[in-house]
N, C-alpha and C positions, 0 to 999 in steps of 0.2 A: 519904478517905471512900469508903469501901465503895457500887458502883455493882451494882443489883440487875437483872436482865431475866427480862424476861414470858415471851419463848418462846427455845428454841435451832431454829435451821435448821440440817440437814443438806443440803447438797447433794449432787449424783450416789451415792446411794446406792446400794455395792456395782456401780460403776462402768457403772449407768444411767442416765437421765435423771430418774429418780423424786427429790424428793427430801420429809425427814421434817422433819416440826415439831412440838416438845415445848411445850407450856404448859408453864412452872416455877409458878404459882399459881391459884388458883381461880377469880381474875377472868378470867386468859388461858383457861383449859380450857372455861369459863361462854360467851368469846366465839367460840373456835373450835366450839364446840357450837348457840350461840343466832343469830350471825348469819353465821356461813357452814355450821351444817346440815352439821358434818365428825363423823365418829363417828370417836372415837379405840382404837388398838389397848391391850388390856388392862396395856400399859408404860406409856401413856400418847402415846406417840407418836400424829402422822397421817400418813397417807402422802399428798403432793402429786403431782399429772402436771405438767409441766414449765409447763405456761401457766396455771398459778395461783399461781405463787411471786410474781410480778412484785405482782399484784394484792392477793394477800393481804399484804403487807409493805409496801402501800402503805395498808391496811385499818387493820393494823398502826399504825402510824405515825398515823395520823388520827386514831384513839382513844386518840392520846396514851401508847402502849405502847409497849416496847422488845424488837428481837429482834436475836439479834448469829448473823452467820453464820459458818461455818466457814471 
């Protein structure tokens, strides 16, 4: 049985501390837009600073969503 997720994490992107998160669905893109107020780049990507990964995948997680990291 085929397992679906919400978002992909990128971490150290381009061997920074920055790292990206994709909403793969509407619902994901709806949440990173309606309750963390993140404007995603025209890929669909967000760009994260290192002290909101922690929180946001715990944001994640609470809402009953899925994110798998690299």
């Amino acid at each position: 049985m085929a397992t679906t997720v919400d978002f992909k994490l990128i971490t150290n992107v381009d061997g920074s501390d920055y790292s990206t998160v994709m909403p793969m669905n509407q619902d994901a893109f709806d949440f990173l837009s309606d309750e963390w107020y993140i404007d995603c780049l025209p890929n669909g990507e967000a760009l994260l600073e290192p002290e909101y990964v922690q929180p946001l995948v715990a944001d994640i997680e609470h809402a009953h969503m899925t994110v798998a990291a690299n």
